[in-house]
ROLO-516564 format. One record per residue: residue in three letters; z, x, y of N, C-alpha, C in turn. Coordinates in Angstrom, 1 decimal. Layout:
residues N
[atom 'ALA' [Z X Y] [Z X Y] [Z X Y]];
...
//
This chain:
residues 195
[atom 'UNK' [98.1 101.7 71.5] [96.9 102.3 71.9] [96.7 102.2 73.5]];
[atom 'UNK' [96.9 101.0 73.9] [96.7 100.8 75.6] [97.7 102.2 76.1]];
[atom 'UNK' [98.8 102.3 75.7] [100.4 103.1 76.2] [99.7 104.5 76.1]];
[atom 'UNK' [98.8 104.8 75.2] [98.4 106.4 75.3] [97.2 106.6 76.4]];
[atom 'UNK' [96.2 105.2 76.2] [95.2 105.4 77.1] [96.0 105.6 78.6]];
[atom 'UNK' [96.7 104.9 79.2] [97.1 104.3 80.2] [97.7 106.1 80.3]];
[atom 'UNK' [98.6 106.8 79.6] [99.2 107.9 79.8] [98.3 108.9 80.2]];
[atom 'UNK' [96.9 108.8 79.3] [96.0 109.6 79.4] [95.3 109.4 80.2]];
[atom 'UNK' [94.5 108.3 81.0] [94.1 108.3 82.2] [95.0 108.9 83.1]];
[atom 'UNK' [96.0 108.6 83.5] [97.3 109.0 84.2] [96.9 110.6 84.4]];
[atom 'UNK' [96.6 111.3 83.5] [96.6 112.7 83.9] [95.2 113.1 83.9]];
[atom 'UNK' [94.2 112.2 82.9] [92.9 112.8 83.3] [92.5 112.5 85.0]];
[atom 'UNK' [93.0 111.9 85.5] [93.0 111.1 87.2] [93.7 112.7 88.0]];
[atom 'UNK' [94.8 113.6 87.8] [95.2 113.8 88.2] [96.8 113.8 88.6]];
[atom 'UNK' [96.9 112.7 88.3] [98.6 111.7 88.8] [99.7 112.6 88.1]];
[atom 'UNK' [100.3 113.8 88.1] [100.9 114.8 87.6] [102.7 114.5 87.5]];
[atom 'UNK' [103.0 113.3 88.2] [104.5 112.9 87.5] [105.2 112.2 86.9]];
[atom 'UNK' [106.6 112.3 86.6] [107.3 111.7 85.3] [106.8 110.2 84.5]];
[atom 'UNK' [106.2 110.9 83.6] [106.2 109.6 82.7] [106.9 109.0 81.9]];
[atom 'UNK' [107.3 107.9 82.0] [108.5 107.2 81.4] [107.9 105.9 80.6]];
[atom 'UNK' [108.2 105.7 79.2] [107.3 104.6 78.4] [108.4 103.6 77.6]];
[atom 'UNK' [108.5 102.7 78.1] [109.9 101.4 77.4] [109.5 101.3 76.0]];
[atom 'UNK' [110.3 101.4 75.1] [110.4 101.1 74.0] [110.6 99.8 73.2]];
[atom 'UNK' [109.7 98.6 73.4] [109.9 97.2 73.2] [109.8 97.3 71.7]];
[atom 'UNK' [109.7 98.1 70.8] [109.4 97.7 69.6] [107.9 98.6 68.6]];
[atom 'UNK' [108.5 99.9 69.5] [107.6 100.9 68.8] [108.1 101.3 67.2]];
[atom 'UNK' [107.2 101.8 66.4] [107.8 102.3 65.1] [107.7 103.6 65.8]];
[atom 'UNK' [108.7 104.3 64.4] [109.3 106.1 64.7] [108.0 106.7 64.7]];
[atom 'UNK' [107.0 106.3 64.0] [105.6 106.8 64.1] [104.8 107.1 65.5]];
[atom 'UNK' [105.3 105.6 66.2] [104.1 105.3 67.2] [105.1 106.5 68.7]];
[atom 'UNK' [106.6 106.2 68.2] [107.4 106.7 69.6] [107.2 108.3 68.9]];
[atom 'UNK' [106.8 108.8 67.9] [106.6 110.1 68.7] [105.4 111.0 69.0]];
[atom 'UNK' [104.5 109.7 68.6] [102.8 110.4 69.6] [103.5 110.2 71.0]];
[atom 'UNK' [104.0 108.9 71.2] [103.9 109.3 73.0] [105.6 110.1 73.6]];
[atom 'UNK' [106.5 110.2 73.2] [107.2 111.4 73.3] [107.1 112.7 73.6]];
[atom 'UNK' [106.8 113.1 74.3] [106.1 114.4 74.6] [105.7 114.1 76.3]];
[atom 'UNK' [104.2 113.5 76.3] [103.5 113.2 77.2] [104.5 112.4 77.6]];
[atom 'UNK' [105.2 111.7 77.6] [106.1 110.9 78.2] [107.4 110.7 77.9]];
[atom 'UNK' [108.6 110.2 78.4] [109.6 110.1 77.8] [109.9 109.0 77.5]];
[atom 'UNK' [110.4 108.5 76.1] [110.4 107.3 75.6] [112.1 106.2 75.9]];
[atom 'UNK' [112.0 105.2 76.6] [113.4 105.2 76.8] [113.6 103.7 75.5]];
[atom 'UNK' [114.6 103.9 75.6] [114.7 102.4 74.7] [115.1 101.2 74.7]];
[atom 'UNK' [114.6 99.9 74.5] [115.0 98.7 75.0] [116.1 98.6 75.3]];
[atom 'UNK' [116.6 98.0 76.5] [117.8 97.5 76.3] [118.4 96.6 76.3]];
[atom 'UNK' [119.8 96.7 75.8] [120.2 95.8 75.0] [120.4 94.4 76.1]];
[atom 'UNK' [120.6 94.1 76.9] [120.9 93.2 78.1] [120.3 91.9 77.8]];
[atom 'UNK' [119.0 92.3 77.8] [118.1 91.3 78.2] [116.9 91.0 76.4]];
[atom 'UNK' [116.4 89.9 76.6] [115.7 89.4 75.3] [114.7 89.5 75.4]];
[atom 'UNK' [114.0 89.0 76.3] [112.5 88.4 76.8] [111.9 90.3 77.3]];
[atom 'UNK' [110.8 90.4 76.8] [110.0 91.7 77.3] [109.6 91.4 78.4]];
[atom 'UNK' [109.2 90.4 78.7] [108.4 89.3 80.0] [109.2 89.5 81.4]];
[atom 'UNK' [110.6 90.2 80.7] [111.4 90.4 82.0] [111.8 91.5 82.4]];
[atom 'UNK' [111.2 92.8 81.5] [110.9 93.7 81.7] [110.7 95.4 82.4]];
[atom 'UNK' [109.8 94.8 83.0] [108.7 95.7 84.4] [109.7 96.3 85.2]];
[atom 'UNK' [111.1 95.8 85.8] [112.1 96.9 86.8] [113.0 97.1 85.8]];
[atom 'UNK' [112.7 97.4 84.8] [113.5 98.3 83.8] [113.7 99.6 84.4]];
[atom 'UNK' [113.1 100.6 85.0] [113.2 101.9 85.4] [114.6 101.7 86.7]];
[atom 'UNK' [114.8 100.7 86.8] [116.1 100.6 87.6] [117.5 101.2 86.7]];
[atom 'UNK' [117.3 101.2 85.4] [118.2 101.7 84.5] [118.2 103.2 84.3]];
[atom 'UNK' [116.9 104.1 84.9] [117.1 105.3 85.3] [117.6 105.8 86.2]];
[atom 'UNK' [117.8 105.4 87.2] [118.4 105.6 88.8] [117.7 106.6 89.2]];
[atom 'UNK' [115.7 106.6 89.4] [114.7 106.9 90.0] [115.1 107.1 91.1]];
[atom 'UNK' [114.4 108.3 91.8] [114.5 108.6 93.3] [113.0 109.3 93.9]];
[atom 'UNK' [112.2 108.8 94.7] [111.4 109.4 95.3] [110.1 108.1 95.1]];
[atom 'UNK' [109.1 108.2 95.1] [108.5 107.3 94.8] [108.0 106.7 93.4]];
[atom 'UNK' [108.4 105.5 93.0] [108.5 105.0 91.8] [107.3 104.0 91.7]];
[atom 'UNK' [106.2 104.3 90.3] [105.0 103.4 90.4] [105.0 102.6 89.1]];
[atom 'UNK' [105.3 101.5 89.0] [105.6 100.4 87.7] [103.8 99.7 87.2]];
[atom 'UNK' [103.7 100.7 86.2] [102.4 100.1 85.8] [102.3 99.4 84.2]];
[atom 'UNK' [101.6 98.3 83.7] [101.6 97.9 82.7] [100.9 98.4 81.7]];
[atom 'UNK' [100.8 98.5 80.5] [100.5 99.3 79.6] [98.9 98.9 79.6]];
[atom 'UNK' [98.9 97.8 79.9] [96.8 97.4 79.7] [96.3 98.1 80.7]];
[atom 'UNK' [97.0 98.8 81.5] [96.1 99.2 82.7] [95.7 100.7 82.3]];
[atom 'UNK' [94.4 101.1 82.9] [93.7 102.0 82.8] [93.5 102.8 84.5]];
[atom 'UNK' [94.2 103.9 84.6] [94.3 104.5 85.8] [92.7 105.2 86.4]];
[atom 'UNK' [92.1 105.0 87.3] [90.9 106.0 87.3] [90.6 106.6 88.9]];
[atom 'UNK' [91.4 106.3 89.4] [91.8 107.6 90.4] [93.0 108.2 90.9]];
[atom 'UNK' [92.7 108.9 91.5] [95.0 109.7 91.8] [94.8 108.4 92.8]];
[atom 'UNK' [96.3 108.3 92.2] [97.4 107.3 93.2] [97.6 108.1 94.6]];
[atom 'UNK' [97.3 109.1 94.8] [98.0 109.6 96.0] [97.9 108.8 97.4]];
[atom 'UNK' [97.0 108.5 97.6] [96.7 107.3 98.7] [97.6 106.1 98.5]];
[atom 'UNK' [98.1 105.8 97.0] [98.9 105.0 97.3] [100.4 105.3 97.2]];
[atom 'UNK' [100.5 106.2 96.7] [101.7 106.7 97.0] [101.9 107.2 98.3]];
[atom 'UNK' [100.8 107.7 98.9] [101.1 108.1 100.4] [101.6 106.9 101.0]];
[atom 'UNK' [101.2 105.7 100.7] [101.4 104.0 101.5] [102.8 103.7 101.4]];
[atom 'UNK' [102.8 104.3 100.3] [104.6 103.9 99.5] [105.6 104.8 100.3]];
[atom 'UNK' [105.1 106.2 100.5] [106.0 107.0 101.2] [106.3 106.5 102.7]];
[atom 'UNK' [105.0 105.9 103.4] [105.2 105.4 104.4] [106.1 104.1 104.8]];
[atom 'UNK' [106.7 104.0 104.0] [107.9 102.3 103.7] [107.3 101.0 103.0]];
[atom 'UNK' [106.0 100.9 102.7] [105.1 100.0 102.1] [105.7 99.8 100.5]];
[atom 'UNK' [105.5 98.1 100.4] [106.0 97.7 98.7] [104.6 97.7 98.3]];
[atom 'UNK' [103.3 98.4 97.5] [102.0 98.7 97.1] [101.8 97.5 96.2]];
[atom 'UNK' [101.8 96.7 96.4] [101.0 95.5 95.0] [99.4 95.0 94.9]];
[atom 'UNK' [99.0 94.7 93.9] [97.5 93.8 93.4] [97.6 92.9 93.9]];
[atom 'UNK' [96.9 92.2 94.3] [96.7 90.6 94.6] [96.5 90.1 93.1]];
[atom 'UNK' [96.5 88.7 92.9] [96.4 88.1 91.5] [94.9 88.0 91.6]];
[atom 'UNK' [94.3 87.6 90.5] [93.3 87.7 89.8] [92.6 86.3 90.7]];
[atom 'UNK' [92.6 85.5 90.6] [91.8 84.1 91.1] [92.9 83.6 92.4]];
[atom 'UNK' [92.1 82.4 93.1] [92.8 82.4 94.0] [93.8 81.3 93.2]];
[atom 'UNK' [93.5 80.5 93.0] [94.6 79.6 92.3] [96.0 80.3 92.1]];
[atom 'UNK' [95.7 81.6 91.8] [97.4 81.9 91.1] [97.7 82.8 92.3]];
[atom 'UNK' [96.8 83.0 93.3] [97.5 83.8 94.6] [98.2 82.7 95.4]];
[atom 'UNK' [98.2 81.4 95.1] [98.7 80.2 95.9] [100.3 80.1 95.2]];
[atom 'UNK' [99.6 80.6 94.0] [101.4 80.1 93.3] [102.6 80.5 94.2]];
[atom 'UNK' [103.4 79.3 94.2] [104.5 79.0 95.4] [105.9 77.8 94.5]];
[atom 'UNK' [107.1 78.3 94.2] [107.6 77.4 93.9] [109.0 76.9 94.4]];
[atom 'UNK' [109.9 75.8 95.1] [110.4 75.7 96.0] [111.8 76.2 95.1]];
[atom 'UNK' [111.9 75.8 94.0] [113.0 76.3 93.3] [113.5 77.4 92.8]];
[atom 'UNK' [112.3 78.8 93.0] [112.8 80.0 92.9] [114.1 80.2 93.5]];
[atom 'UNK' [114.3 79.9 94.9] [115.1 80.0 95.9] [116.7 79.9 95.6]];
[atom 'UNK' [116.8 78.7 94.6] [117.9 78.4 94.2] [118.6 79.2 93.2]];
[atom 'UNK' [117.5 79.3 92.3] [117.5 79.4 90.6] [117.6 80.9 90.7]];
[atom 'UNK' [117.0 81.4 91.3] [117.0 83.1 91.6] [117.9 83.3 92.3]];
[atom 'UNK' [118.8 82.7 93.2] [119.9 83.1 94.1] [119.4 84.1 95.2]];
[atom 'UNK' [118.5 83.7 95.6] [117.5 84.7 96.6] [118.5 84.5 98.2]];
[atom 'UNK' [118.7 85.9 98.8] [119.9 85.7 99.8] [118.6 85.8 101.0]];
[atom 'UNK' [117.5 85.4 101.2] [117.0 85.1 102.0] [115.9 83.9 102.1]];
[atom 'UNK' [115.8 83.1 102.9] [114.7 81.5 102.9] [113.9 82.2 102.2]];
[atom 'UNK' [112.6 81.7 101.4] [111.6 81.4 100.2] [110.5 81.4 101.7]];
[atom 'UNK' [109.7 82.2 102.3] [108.4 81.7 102.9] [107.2 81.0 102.3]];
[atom 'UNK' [106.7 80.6 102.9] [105.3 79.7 102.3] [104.3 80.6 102.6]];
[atom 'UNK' [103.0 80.5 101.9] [101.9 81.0 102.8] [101.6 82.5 102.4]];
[atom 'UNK' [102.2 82.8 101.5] [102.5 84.5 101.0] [101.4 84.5 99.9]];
[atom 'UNK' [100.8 85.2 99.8] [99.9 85.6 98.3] [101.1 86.2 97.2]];
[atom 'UNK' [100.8 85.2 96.0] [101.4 86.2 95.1] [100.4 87.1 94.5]];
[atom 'UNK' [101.1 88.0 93.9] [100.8 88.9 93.8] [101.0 89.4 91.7]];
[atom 'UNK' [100.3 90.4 91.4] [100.3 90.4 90.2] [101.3 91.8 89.6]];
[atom 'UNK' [102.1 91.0 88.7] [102.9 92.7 88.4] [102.9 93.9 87.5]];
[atom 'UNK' [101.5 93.8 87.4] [101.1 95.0 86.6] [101.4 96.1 87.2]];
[atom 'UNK' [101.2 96.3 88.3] [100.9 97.5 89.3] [102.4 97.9 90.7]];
[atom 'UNK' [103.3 97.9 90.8] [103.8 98.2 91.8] [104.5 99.7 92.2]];
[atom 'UNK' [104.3 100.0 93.6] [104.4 101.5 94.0] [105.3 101.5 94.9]];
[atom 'UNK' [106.8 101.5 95.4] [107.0 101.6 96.4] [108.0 103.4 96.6]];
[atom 'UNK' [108.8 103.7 97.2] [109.9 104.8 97.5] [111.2 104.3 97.5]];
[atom 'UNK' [112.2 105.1 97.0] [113.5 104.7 97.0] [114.1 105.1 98.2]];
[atom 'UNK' [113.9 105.7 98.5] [114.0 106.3 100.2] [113.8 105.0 100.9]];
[atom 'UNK' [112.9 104.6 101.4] [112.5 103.2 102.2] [113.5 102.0 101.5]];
[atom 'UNK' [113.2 101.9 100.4] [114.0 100.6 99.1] [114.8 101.1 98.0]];
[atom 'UNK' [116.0 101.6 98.4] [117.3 102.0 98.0] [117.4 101.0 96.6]];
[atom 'UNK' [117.7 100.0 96.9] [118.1 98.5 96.4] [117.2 97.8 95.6]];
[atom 'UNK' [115.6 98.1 96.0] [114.7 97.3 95.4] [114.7 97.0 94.1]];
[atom 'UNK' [114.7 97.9 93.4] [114.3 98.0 91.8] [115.3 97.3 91.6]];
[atom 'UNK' [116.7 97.6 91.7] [117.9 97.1 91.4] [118.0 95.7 91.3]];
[atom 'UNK' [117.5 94.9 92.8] [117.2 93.8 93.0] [116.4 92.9 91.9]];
[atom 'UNK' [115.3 93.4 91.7] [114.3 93.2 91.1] [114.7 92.9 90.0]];
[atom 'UNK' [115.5 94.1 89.1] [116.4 93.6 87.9] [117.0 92.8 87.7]];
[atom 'UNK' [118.1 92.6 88.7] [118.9 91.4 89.0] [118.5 89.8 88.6]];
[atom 'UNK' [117.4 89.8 90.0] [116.5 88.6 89.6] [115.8 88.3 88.8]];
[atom 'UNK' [115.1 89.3 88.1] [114.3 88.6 86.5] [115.1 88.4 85.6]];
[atom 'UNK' [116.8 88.5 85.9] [117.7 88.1 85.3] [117.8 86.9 84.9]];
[atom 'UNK' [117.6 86.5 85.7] [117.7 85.0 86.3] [116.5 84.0 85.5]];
[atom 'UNK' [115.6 84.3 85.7] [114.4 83.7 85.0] [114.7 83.5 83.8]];
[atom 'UNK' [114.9 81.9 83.5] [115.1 81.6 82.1] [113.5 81.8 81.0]];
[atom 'UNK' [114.2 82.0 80.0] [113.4 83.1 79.5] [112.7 81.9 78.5]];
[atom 'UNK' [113.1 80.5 78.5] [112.3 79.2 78.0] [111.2 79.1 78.8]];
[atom 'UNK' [111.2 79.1 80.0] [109.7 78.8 80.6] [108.9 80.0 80.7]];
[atom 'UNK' [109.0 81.3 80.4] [108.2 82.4 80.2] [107.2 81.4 79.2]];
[atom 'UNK' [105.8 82.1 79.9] [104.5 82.1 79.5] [104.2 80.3 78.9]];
[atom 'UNK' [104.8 79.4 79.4] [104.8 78.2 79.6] [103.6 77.9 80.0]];
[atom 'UNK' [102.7 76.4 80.3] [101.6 76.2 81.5] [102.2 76.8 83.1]];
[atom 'UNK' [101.0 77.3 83.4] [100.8 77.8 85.1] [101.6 77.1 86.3]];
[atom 'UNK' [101.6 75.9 85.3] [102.8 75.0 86.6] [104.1 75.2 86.4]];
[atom 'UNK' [104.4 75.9 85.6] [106.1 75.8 85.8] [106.7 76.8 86.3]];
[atom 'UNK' [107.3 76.6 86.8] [108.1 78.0 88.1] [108.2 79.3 87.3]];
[atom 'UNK' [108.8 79.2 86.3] [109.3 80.8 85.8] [108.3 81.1 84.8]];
[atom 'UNK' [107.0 80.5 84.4] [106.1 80.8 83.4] [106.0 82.4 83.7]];
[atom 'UNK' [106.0 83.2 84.6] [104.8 84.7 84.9] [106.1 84.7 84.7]];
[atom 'UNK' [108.0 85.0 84.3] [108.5 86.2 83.7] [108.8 86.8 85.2]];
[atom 'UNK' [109.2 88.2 84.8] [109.5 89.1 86.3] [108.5 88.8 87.3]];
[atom 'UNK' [107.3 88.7 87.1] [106.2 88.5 88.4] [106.8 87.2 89.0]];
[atom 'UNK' [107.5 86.2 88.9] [107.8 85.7 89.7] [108.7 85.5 90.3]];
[atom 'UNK' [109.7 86.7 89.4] [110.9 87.1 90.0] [110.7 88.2 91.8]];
[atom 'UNK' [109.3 89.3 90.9] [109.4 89.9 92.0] [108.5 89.3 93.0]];
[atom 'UNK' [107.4 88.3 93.2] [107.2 87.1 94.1] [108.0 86.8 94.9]];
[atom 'UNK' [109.2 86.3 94.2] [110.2 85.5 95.1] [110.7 86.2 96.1]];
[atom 'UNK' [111.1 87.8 95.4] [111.8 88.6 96.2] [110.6 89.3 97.1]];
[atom 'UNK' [109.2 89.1 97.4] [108.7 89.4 98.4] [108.6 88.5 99.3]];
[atom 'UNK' [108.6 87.3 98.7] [108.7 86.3 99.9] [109.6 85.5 100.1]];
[atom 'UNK' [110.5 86.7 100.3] [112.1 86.0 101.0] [112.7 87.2 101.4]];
[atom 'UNK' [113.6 88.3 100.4] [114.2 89.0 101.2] [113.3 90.2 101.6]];
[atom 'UNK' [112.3 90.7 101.3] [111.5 92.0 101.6] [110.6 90.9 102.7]];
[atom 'UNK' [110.9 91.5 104.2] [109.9 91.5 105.7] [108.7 91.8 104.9]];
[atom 'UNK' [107.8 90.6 105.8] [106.5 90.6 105.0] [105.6 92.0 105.7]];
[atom 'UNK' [105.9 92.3 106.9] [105.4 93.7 107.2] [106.0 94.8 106.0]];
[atom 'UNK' [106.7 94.7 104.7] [107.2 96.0 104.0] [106.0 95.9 102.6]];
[atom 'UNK' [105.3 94.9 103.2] [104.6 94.7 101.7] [103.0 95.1 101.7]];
[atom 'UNK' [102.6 96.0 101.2] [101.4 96.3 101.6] [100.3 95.8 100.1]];
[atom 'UNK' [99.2 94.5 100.2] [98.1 94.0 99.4] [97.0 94.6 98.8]];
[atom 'UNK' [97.3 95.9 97.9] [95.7 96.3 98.0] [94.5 96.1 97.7]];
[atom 'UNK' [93.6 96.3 98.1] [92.2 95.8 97.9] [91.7 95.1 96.4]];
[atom 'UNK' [91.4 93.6 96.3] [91.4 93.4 95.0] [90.6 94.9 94.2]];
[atom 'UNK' [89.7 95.3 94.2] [89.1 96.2 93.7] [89.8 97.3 93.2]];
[atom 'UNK' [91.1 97.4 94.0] [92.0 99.0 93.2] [92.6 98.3 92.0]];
[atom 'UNK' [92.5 97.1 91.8] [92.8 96.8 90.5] [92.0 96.0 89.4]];
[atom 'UNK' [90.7 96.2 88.7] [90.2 95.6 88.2] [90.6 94.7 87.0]];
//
């Protein structure tokens, strides 16, 4: 139900391109209401954890501006402003929900993720329901992204808040903002564009 609302906002808003919906475990029923309105791809086989997920569209080899939204989300204006941010070289993310989890910082991503650049401090993380960037500007990103939520053992997903790899890909793609993506390529939007 969220996956049709979410599709349907999407076009009652305006937002008029490719829709693409992962298949974690739909029945033949549910994949062909939203087949049509969107194209249904299907899990793949690689990986276990759903939690690791979210740069799955790296297995399309997307070109132009790519916007990775989660299925609880409810779209209620055109993205074009944010896609315009994205076209401009900007990585478009939410800030997290409270401040506590915008502090989340863990010294071990660095290692454990094989991140080919230092880990900075001081970075907000960020929430991965929402991300908008261009493959033009970030050739590599998605790719990356996949890579690294590789990495995230898939025992500490959704663990307590203290343990490094509890948030899954969100802290895969964290790490990879605050380390190899220049903190000028990363653009914070307004807590409000994401309720």
């Amino acid at each position: 139900l969220g996956t049709v609302a979410l599709l349907n906002s999407l076009r009652v808003t305006g937002n008029q391109g490719e829709l693409y919906v992962l298949d974690a475990g739909l029945t033949p029923a549910e994949r062909a209401v939203l087949d049509g309105p969107a194209t249904v791809v299907s899990l793949p086989e690689t990986r276990g954890n759903p939690a690791l997920f979210s740069p799955y569209p790296h297995l399309l080899d997307p070109t132009g501006v790519v916007v990775v939204i989660d299925c609880d989300i409810i779209v209620t204006a055109s993205l074009e402003p944010i896609t315009r941010l994205a076209q401009e070289g900007q990585i478009c993310v939410c800030p997290a929900w409270t401040e506590d989890a915008r502090k989340r910082w863990f010294a071990e991503w660095e290692q454990e993720l094989q991140l080919r650049a230092p880990l900075r401090r001081g970075e907000e993380w960020v929430h991965v329901g929402f991300v908008a960037f261009d493959t033009e500007h970030w050739p590599g990103f998605l790719e990356r992204w996949w890579e690294v939520s590789g990495l995230v053992p898939s025992e500490d997903i959704f663990k307590n808040g203290r343990v490094a790899f509890s948030a899954g890909d969100a802290d895969a793609l964290n790490a990879l903002l605050m380390s190899e993506i220049p903190r000028e390529g990363v653009a914070i939007l307004s807590p409000d564009d994401e309720v």
